[in-house]
C-alpha positions in Angstrom: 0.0 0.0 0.0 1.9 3.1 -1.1 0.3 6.5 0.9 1.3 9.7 -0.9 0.4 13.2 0.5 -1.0 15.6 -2.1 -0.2 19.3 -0.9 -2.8 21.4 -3.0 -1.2 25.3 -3.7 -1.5 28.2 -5.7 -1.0 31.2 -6.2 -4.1 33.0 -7.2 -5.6 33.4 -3.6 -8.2 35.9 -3.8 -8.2 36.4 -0.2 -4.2 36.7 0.7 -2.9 36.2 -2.7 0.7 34.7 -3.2 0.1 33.2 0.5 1.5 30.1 -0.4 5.2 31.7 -0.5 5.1 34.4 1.6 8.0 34.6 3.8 8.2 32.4 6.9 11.7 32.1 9.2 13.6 33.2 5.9 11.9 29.9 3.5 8.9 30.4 1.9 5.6 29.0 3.8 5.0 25.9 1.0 9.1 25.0 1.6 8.1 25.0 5.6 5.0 22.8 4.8 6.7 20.3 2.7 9.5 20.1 5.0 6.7 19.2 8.1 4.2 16.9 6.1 7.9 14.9 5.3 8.5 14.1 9.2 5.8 12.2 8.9 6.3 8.3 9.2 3.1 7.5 7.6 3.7 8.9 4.4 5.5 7.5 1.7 5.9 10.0 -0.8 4.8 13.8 -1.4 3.5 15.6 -4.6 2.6 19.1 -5.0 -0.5 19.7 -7.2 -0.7 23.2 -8.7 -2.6 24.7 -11.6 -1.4 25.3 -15.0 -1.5 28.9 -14.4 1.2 30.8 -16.1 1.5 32.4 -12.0 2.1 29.2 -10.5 5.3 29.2 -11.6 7.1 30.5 -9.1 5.8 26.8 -7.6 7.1 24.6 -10.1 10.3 26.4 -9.8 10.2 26.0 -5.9 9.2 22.2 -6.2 11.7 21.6 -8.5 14.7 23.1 -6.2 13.5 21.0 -3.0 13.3 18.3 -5.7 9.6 17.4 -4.6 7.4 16.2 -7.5 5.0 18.1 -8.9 1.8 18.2 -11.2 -0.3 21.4 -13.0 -3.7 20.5 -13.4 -7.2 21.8 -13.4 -7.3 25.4 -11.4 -10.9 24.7 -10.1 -11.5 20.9 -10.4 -9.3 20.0 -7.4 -10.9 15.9 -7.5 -9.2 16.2 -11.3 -6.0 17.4 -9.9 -5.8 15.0 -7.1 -6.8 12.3 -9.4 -4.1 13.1 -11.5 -1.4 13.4 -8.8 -2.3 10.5 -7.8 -2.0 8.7 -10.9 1.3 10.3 -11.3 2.9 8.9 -8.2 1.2 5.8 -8.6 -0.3 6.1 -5.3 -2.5 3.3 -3.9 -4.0 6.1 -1.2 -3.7 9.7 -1.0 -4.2 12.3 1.5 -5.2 15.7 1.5 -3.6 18.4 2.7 -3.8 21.7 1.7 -1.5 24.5 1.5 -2.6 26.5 4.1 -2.0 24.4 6.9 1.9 25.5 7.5 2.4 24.1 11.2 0.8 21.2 10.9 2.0 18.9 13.3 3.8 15.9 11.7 2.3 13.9 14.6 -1.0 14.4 13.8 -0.9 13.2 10.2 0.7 10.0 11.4 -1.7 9.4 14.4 -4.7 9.8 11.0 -2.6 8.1 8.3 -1.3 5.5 11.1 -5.0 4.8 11.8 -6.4 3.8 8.2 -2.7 1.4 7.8 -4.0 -0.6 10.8 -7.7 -0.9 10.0 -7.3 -0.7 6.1 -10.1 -2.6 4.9 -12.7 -1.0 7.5 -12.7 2.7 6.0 -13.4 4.2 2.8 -12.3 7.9 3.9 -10.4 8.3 7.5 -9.9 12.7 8.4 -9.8 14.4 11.8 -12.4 16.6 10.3 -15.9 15.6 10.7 -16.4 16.5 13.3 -13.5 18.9 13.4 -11.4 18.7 17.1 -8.1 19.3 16.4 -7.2 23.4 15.8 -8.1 24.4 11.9 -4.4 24.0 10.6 -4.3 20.7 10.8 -6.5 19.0 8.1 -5.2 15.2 7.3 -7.8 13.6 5.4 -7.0 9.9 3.7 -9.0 8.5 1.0 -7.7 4.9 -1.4 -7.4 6.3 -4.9 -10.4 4.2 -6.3 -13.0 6.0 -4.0 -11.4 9.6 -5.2 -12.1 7.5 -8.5 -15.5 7.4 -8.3 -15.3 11.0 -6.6 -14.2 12.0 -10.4 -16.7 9.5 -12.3 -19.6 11.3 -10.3 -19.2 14.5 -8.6 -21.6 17.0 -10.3 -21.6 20.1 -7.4 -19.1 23.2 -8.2 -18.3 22.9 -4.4 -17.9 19.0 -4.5 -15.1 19.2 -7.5 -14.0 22.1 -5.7 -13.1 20.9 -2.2 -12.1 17.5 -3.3 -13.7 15.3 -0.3 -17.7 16.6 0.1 -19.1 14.2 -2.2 -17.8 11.1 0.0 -18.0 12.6 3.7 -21.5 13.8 2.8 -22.4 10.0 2.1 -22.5 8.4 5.1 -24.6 5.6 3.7 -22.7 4.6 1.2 -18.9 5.2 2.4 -17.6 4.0 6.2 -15.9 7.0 7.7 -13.4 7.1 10.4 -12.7 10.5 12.6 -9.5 11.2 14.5 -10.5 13.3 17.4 -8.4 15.2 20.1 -7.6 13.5 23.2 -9.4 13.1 26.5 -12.4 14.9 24.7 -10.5 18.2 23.9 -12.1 20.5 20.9 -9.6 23.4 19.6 -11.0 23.8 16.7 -13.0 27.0 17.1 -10.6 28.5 19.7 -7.2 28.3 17.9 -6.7 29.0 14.2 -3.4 28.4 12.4 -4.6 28.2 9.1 -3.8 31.0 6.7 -6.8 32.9 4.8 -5.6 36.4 5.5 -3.0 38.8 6.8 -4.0 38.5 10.0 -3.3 34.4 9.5 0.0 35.1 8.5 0.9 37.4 11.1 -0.2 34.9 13.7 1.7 31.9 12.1 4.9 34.2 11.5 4.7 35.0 15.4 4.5 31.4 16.0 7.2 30.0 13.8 9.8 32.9 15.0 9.2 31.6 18.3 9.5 28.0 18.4 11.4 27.1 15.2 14.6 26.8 16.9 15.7 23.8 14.4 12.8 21.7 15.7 9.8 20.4 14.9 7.8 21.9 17.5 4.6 20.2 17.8 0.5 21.3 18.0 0.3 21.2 22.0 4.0 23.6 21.9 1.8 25.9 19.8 -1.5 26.2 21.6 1.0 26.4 24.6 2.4 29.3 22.9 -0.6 30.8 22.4 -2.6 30.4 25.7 0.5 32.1 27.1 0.6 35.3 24.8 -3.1 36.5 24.1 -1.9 39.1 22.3 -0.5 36.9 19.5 -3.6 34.2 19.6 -6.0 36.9 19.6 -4.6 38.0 15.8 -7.1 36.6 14.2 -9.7 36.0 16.3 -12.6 37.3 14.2 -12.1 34.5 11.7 -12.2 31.4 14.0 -14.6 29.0 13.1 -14.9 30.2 9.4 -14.1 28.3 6.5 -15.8 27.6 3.0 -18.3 25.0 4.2 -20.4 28.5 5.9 -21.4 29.1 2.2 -22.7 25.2 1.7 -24.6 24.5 4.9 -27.9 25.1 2.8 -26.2 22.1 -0.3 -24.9 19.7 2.0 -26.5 16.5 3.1 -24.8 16.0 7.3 -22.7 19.4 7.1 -20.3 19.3 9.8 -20.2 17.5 12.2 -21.3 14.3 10.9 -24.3 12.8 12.5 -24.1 10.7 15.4 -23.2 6.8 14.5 -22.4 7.8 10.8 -18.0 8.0 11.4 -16.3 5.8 14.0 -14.4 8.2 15.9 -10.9 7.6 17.6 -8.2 9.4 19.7 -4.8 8.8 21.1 -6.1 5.2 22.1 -6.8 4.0 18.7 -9.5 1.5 18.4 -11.4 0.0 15.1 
């Protein structure tokens, strides 16, 4: 079984645009993902999938000096650009993580990869995402290659193609769904944000990176240490916690988020099938 991470970027962020290689600790932020998603043990390989835009250059350029693989597909159609990565690195499952996710804790990809290794043949889709624990930043979601297949085959919602993953978490009945959770019952995700939509974002993360880089790979629980301890620096972006594209589908989707009760089997630092 041969896992390969699939780290989603470009350049044409209408929000913070360039985001993806805006300066962090000297390297730009994608270099400081890439270099975190690849201290995970779970993962075999690594492929970033940009667009063929003329302006994600500058990425193919950057992927190509770090000598990480690369593929430029569909700007909009992010199940077709998976699909393709994943075809590319001949990848048995992938997982999705996106670009804006820059201290994501290796650890926490592993404990959510490391889960769907052990039970493989008891989960079409495994994420720490529905429902949503862990502080949004930290988005690991693992799906085997022929369920993004069919993902591709019948995926007819902008949103859906869009955001890769709807059309199977939103089906309950037909895939099985496994949830990585927080531990001893712990839910971050609304009071600490480390993903980056705006300058606020990146003026958080910057803070954060400055401070415990060091060399290390500081972990989730060093961050929200961090952060609990300087209020003035967590509070950055406090107006956009909680936010995130799925506001504009609540009214399209089928169980939203979280799922509903009984439809994911849910596990935490004690991993159980």
């Amino acid at each position: 079984m041969r896992i390969v991470a699939v780290i989603q970027a470009r350049m044409g962020s209408t929000r913070l645009p360039g985001k993806v290689l805006l300066p962090l600790g000297g390297r730009p932020l994608l270099e400081r993902l890439l270099a975190r998603v690849a201290r995970a043990a779970q993962i075999d390989d690594l492929v970033v999938a940009t667009t063929t835009a003329e302006a994600d250059d500058p990425i193919r350029r950057l992927a190509a000096d770090l000598g990480v693989a690369c593929i430029s597909g569909h700007p909009t159609d992010l199940i077709d650009r998976h699909l393709e990565a994943a075809d590319r690195l001949a990848s048995d499952v992938i997982v999705k993580i996106p670009s804006d996710c820059p201290l994501i804790d290796p650890e926490v990809i592993d404990e959510v990869v490391g889960h769907y290794r052990r039970h493989r043949g008891l989960y079409d889709y495994v994420s720490n995402l529905h429902p949503a624990t862990w502080p949004d930043g930290n988005d690991v979601e693992v799906l085997p290659r022929h369920v993004l297949g069919e993902a591709w085959l019948e995926a007819s919602r902008g949103y859906e193609r869009e955001h890769t993953t709807p059309f199977v978490w939103d089906r309950p009945e037909r895939y099985r769904l496994g949830n990585g959770t927080m531990p001893g019952g712990v839910d971050l995700s609304c009071s600490h944000r480390l993903t980056i939509d705006y300058e606020e974002d990146y003026r958080l993360i910057a803070a954060v990176f400055d401070a415990l880089d060091g060399g290390r790979a500081f972990s989730c629980a060093d961050i929200v240490e961090f952060l609990d301890a300087h209020p003035e620096i967590g509070g950055l972006n406090s107006r956009f916690r909680g936010t995130g594209w799925i506001d504009k589908h609540r009214h399209e989707l089928r169980t939203e988020r979280p799922a509903p009760a009984g439809a994911a089997r849910s596990f935490g630092a004690e991993v159980t099938p």
